[in-house]
PDB file with SEQRES, HELIX, SHEET and CRYST1 records, atoms N, CA, C and O in Angstrom:
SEQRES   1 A   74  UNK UNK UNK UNK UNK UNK UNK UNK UNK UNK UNK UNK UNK          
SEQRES   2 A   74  UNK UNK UNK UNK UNK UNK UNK UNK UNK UNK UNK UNK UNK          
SEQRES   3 A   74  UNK UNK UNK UNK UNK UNK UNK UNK UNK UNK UNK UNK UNK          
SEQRES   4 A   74  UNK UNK UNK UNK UNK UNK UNK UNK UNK UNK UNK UNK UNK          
SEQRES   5 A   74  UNK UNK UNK UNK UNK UNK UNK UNK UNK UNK UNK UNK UNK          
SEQRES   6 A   74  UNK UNK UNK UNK UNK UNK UNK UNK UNK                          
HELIX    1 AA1 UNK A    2  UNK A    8  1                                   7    
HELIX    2 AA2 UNK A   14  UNK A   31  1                                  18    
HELIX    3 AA3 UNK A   62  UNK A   70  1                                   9    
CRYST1    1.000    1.000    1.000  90.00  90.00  90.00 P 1           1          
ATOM      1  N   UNK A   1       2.753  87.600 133.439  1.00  0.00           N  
ATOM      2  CA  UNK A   1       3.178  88.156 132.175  1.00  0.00           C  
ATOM      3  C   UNK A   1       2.042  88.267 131.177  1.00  0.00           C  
ATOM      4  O   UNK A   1       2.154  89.098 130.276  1.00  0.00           O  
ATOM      5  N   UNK A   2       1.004  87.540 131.249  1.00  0.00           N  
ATOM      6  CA  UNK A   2      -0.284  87.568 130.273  1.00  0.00           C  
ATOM      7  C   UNK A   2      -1.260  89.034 130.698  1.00  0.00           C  
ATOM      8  O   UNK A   2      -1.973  89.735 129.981  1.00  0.00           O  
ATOM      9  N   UNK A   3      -1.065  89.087 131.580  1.00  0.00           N  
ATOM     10  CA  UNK A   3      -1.573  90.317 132.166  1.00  0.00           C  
ATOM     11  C   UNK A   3      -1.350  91.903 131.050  1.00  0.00           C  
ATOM     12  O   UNK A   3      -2.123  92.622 130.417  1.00  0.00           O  
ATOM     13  N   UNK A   4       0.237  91.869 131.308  1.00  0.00           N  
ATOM     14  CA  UNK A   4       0.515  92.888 130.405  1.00  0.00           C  
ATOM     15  C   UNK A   4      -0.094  93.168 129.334  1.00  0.00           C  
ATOM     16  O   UNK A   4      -0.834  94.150 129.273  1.00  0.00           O  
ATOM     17  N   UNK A   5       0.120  92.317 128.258  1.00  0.00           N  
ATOM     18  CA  UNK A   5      -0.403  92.983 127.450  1.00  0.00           C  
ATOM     19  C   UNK A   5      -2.222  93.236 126.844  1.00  0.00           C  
ATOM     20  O   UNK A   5      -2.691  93.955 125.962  1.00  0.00           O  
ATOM     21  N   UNK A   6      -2.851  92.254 127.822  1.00  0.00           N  
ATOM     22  CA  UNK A   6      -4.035  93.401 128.092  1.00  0.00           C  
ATOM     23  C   UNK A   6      -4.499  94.361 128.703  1.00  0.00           C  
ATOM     24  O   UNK A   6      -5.629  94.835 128.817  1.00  0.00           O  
ATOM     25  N   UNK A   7      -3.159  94.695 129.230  1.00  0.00           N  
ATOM     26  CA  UNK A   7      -3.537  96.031 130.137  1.00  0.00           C  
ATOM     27  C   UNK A   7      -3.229  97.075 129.246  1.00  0.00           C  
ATOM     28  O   UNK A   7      -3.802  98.165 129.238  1.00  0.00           O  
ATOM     29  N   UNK A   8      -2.152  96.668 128.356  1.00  0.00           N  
ATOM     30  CA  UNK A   8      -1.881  97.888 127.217  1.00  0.00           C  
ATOM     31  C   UNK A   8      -2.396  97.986 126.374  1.00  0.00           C  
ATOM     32  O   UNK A   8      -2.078  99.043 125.828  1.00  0.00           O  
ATOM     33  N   UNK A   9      -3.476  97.183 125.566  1.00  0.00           N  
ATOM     34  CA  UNK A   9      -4.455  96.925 124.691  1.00  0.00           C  
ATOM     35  C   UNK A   9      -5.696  97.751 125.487  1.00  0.00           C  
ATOM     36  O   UNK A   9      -6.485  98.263 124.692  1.00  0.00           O  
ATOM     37  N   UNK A  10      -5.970  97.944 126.716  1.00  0.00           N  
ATOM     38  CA  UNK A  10      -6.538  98.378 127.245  1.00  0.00           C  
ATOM     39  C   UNK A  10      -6.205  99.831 127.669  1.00  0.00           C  
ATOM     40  O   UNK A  10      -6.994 100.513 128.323  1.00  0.00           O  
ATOM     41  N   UNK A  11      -5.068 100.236 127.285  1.00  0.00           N  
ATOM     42  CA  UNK A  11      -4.585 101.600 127.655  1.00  0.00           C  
ATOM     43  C   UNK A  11      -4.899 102.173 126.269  1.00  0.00           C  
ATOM     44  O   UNK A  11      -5.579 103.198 126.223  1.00  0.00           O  
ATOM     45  N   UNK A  12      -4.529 101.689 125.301  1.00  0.00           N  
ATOM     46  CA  UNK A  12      -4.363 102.103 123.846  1.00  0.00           C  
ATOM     47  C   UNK A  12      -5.718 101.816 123.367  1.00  0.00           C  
ATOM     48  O   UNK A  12      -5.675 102.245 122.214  1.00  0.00           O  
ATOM     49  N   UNK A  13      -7.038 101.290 123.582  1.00  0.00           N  
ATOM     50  CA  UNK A  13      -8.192 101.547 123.293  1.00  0.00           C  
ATOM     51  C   UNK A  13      -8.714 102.800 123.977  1.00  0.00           C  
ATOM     52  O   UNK A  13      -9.266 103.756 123.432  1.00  0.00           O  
ATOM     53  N   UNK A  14      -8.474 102.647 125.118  1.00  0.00           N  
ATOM     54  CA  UNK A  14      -8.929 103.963 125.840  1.00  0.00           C  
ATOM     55  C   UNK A  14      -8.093 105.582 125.047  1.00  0.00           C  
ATOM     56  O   UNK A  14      -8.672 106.625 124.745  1.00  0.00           O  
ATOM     57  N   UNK A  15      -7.090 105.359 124.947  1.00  0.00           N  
ATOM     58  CA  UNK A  15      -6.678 106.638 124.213  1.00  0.00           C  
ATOM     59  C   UNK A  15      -7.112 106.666 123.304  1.00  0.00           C  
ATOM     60  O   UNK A  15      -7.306 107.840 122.986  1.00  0.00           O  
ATOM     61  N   UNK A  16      -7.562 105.716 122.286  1.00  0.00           N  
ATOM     62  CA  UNK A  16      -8.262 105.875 121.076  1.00  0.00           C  
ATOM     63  C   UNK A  16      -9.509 106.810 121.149  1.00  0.00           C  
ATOM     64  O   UNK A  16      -9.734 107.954 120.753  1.00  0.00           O  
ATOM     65  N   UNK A  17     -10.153 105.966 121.745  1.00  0.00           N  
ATOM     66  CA  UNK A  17     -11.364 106.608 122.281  1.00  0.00           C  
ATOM     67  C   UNK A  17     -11.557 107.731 122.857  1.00  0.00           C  
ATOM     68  O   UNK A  17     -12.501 108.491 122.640  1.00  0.00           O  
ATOM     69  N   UNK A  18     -10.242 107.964 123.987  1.00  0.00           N  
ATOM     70  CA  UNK A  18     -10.349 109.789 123.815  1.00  0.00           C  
ATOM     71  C   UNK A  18     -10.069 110.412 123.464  1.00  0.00           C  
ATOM     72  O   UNK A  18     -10.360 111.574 123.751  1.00  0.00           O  
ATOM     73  N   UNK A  19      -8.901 109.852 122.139  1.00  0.00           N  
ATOM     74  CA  UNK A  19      -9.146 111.353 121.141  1.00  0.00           C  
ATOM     75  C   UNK A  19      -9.770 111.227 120.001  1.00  0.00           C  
ATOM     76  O   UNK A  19      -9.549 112.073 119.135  1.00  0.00           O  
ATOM     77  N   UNK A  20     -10.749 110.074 119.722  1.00  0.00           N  
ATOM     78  CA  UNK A  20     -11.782 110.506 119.182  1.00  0.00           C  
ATOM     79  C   UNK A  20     -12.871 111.146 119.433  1.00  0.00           C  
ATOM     80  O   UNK A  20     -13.781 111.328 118.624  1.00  0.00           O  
ATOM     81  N   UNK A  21     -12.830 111.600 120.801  1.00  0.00           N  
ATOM     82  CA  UNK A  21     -14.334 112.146 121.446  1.00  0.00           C  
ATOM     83  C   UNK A  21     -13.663 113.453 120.957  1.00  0.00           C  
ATOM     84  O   UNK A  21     -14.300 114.148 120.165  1.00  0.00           O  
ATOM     85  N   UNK A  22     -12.058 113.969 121.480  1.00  0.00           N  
ATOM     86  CA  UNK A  22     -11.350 115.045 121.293  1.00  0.00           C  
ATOM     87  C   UNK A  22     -11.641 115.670 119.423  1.00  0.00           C  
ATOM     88  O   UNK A  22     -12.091 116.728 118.983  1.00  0.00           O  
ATOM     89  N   UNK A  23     -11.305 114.858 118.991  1.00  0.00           N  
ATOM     90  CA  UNK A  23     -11.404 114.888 117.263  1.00  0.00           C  
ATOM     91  C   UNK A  23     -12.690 115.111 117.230  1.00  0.00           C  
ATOM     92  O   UNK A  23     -13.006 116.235 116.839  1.00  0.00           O  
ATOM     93  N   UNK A  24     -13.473 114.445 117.497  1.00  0.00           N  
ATOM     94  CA  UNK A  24     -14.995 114.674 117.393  1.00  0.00           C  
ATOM     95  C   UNK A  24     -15.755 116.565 117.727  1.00  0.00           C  
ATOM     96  O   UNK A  24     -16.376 117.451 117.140  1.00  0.00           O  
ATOM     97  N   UNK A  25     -15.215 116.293 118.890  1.00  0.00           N  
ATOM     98  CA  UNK A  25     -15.382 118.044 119.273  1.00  0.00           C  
ATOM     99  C   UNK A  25     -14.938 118.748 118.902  1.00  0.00           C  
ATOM    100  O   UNK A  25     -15.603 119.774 118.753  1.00  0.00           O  
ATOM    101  N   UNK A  26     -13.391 118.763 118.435  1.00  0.00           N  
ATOM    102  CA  UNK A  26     -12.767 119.886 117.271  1.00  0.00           C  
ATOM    103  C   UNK A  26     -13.334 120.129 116.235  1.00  0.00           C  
ATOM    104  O   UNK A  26     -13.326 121.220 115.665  1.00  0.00           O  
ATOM    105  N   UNK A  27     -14.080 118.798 115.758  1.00  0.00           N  
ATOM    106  CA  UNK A  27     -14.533 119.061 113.881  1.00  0.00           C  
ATOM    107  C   UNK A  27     -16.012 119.700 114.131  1.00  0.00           C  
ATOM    108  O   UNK A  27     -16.544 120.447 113.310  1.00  0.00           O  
ATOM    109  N   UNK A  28     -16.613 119.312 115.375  1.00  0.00           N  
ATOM    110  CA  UNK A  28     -17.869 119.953 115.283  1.00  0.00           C  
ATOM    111  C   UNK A  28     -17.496 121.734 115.520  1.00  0.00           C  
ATOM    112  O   UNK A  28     -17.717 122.591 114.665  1.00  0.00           O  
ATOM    113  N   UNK A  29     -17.044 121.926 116.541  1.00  0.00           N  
ATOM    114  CA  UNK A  29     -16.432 123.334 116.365  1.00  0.00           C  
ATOM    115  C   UNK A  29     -16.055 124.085 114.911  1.00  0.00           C  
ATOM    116  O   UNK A  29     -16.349 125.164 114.396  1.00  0.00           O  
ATOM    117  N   UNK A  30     -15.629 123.475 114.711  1.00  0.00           N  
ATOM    118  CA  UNK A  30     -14.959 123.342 113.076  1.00  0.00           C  
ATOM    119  C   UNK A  30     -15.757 124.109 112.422  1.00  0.00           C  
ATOM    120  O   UNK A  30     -15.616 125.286 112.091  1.00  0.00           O  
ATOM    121  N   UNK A  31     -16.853 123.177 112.202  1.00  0.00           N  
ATOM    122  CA  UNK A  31     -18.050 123.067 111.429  1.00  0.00           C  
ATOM    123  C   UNK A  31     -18.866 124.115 111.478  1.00  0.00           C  
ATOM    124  O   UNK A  31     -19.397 124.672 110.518  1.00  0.00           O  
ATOM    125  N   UNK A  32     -18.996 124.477 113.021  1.00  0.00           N  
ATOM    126  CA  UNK A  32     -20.200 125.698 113.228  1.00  0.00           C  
ATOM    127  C   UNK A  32     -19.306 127.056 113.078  1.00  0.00           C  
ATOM    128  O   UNK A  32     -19.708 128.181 113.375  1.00  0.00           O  
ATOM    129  N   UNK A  33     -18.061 126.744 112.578  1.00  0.00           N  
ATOM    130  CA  UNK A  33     -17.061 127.835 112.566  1.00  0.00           C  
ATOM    131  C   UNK A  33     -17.023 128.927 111.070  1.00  0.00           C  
ATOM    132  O   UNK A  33     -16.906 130.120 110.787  1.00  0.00           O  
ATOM    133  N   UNK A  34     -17.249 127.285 110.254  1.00  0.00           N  
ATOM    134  CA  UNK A  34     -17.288 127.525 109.274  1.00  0.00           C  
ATOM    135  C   UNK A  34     -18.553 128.084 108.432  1.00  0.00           C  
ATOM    136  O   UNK A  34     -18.620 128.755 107.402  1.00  0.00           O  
ATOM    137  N   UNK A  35     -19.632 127.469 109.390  1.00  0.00           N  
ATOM    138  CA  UNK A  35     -20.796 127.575 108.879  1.00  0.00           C  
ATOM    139  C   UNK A  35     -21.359 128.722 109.352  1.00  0.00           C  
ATOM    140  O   UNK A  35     -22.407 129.199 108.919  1.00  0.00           O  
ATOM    141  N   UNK A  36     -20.624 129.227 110.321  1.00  0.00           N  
ATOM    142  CA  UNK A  36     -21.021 130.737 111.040  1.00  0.00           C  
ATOM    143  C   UNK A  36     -22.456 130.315 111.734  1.00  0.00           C  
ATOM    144  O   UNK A  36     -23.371 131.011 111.296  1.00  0.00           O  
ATOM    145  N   UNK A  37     -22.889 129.300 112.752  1.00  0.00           N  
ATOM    146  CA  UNK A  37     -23.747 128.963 113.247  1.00  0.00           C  
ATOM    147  C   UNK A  37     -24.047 129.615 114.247  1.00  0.00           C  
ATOM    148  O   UNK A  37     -25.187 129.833 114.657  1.00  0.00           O  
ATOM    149  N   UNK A  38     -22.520 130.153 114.942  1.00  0.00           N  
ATOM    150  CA  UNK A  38     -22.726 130.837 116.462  1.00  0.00           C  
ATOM    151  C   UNK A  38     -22.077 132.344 116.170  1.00  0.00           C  
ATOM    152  O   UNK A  38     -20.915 132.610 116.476  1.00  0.00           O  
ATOM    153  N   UNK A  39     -22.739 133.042 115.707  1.00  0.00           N  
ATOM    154  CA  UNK A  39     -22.474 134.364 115.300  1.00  0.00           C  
ATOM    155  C   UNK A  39     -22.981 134.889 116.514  1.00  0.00           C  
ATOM    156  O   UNK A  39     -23.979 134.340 116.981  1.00  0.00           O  
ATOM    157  N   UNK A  40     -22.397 136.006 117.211  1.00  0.00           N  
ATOM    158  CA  UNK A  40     -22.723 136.481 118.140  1.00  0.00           C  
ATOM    159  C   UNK A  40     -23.729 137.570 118.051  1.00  0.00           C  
ATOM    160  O   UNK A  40     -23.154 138.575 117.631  1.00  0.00           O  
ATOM    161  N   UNK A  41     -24.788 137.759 118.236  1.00  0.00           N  
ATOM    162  CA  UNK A  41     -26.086 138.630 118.044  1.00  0.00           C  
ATOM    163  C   UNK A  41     -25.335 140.113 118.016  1.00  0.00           C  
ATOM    164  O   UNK A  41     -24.893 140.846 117.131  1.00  0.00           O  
ATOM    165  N   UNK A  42     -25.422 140.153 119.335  1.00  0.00           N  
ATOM    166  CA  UNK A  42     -24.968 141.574 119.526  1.00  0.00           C  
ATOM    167  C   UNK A  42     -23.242 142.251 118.941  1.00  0.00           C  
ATOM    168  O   UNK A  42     -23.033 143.339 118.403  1.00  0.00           O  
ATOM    169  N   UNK A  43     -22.340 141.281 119.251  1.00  0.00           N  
ATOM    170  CA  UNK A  43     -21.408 141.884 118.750  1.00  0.00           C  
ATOM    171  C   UNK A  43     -21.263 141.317 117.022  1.00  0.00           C  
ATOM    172  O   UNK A  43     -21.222 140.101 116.839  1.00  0.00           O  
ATOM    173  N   UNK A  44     -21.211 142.001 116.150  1.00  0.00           N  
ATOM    174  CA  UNK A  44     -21.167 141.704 114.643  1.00  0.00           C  
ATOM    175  C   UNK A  44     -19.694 141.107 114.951  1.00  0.00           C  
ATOM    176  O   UNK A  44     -19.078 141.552 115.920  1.00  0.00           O  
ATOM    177  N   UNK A  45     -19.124 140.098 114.130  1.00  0.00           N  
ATOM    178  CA  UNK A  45     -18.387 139.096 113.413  1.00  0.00           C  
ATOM    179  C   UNK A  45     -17.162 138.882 114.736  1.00  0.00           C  
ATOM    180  O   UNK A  45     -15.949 138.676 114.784  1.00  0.00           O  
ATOM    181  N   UNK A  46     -18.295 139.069 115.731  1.00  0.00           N  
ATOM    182  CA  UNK A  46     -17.622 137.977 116.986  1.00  0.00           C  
ATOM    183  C   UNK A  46     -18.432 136.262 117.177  1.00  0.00           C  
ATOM    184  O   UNK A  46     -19.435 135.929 116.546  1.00  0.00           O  
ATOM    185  N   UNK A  47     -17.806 135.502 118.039  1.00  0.00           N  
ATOM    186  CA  UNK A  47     -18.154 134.055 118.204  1.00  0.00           C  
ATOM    187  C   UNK A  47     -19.008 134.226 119.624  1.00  0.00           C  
ATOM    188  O   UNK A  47     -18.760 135.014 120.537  1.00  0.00           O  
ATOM    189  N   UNK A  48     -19.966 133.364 119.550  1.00  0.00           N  
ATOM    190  CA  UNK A  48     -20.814 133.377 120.713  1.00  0.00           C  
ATOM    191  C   UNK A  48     -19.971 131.727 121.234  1.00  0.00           C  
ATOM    192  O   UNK A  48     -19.993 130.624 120.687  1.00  0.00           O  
ATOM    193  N   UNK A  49     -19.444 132.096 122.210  1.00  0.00           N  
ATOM    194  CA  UNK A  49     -18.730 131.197 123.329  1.00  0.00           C  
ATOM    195  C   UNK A  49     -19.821 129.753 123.513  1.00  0.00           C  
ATOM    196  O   UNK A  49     -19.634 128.655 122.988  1.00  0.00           O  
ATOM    197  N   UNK A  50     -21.092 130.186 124.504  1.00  0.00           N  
ATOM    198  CA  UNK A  50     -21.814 129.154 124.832  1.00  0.00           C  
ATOM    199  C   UNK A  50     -22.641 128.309 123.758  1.00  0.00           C  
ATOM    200  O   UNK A  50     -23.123 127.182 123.871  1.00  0.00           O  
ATOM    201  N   UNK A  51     -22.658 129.166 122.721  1.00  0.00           N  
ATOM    202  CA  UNK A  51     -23.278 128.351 121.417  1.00  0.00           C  
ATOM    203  C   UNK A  51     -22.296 127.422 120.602  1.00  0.00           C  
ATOM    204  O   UNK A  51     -22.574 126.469 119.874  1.00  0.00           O  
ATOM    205  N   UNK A  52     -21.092 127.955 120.920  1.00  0.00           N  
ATOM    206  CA  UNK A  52     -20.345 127.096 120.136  1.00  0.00           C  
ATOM    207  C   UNK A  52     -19.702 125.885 121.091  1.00  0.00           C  
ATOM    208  O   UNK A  52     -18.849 125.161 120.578  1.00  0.00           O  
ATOM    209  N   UNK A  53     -20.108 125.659 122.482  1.00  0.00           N  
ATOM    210  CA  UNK A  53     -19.892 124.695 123.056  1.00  0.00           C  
ATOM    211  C   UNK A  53     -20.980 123.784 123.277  1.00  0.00           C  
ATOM    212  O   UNK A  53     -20.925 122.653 123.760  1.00  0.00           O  
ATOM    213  N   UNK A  54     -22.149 124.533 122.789  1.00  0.00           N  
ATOM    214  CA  UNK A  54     -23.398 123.251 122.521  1.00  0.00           C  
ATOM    215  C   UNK A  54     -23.737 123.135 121.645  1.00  0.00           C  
ATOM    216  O   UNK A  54     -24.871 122.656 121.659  1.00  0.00           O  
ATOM    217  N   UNK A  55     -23.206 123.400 120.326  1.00  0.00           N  
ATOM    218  CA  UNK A  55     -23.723 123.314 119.285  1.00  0.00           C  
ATOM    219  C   UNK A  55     -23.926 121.796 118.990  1.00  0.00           C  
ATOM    220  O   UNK A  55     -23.307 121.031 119.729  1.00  0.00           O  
ATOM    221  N   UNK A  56     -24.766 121.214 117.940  1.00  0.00           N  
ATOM    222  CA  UNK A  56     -24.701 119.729 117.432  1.00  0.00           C  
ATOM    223  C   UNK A  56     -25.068 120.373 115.714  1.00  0.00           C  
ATOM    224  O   UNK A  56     -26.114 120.811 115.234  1.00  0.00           O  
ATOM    225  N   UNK A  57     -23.162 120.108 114.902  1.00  0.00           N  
ATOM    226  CA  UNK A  57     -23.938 120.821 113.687  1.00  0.00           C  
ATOM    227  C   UNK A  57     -23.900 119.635 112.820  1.00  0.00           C  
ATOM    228  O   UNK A  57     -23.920 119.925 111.624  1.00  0.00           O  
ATOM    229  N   UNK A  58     -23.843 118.208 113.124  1.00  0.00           N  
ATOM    230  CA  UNK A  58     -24.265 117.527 112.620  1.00  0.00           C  
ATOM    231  C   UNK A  58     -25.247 116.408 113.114  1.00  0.00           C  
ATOM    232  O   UNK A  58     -25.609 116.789 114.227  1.00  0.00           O  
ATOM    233  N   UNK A  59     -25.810 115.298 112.848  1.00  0.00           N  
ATOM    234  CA  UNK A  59     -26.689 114.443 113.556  1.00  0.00           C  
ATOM    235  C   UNK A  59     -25.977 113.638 114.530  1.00  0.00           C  
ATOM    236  O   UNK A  59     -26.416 113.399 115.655  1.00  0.00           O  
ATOM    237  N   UNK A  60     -24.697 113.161 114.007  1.00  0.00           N  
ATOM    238  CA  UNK A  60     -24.241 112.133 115.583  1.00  0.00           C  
ATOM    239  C   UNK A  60     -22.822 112.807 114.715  1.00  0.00           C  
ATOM    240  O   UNK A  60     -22.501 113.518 113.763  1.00  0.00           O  
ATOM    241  N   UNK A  61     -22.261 111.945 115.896  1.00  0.00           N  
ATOM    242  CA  UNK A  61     -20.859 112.333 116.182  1.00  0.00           C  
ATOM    243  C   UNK A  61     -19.781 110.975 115.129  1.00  0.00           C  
ATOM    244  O   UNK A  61     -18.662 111.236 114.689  1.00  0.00           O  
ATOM    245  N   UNK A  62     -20.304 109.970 114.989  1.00  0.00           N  
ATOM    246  CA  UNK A  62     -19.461 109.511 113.883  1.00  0.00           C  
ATOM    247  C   UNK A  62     -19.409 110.045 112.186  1.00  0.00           C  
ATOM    248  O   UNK A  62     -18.637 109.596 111.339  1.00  0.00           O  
ATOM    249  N   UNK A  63     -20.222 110.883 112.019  1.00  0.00           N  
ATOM    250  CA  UNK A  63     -20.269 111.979 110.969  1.00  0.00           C  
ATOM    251  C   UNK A  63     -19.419 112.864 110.737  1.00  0.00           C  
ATOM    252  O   UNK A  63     -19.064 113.223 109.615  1.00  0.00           O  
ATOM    253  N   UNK A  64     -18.867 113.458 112.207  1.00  0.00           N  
ATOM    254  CA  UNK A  64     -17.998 114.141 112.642  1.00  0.00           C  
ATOM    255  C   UNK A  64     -16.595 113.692 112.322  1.00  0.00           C  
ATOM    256  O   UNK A  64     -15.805 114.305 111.604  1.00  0.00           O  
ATOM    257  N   UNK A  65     -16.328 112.283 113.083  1.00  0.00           N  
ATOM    258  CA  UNK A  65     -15.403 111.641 112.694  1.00  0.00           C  
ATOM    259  C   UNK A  65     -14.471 111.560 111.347  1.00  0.00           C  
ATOM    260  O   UNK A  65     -13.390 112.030 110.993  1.00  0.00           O  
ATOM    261  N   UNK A  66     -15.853 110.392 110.583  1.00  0.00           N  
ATOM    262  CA  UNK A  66     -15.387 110.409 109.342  1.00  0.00           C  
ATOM    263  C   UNK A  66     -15.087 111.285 108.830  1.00  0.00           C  
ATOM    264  O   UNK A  66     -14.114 111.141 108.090  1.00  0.00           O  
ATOM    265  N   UNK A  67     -15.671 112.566 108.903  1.00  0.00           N  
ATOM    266  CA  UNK A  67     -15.601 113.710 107.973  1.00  0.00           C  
ATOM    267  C   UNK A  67     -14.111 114.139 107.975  1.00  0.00           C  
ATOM    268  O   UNK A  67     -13.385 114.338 107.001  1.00  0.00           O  
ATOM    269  N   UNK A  68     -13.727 114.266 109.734  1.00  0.00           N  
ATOM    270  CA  UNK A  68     -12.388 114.238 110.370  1.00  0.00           C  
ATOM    271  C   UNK A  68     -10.992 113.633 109.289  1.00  0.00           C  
ATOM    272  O   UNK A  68     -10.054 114.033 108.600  1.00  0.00           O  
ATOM    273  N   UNK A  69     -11.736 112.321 109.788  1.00  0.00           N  
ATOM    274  CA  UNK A  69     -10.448 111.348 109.117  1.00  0.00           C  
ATOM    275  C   UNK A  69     -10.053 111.540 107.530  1.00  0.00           C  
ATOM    276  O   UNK A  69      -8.902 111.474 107.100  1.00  0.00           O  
ATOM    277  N   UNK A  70     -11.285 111.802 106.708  1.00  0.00           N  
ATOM    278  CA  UNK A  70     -11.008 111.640 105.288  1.00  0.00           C  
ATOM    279  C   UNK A  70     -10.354 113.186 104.659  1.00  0.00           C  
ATOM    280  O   UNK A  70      -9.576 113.333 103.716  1.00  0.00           O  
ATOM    281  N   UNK A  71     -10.964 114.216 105.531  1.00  0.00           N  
ATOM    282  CA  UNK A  71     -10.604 115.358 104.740  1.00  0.00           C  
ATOM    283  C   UNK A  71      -9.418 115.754 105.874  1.00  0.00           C  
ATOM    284  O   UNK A  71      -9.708 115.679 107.068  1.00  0.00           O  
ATOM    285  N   UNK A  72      -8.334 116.096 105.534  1.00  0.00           N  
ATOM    286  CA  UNK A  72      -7.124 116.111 106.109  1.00  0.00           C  
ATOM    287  C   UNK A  72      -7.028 117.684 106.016  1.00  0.00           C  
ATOM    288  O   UNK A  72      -6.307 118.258 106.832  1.00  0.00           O  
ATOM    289  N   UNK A  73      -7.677 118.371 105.118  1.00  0.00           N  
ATOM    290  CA  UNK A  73      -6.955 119.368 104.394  1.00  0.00           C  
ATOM    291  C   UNK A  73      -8.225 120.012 104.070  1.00  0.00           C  
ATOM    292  O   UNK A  73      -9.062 119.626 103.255  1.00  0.00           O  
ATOM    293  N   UNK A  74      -8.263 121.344 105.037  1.00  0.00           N  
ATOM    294  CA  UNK A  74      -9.249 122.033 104.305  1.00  0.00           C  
ATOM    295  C   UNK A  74     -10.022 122.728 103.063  1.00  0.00           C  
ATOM    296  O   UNK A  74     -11.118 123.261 103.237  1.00  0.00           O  
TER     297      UNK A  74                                                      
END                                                                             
């Protein structure tokens, strides 16, 4: 019975953690969305696909986060 509930403490960190990686990657998307980072060269006021899946438009990813958590509301 002691078992249990670190296995669910252990389920529920892990989901934490992946949807903060999830949250993390939405807001950076977000970001270069907003900031028009991945403008597509050739086609005018289309999205360049592969730029906006490597983009880094901030320095680390808990930047991302916070930014996430506090502003709710664009």
């Amino acid at each position: 019975m002691k078992q249990l509930p670190w296995t669910l403490l252990a389920l529920a960190l892990g989901l934490i953690v992946w949807l903060s990686l999830a949250l993390v990657n939405a807001e950076n998307q977000r970001n270069a969305l907003i900031t028009r980072a991945c403008a597509d060269p050739v086609f005018k006021g289309e999205v360049d696909a592969r730029c906006l899946a490597t983009i880094k438009t901030r320095a680390r990813a808990w930047q991302h986060l916070s930014y996430a958590l506090t502003h709710v509301r664009p």
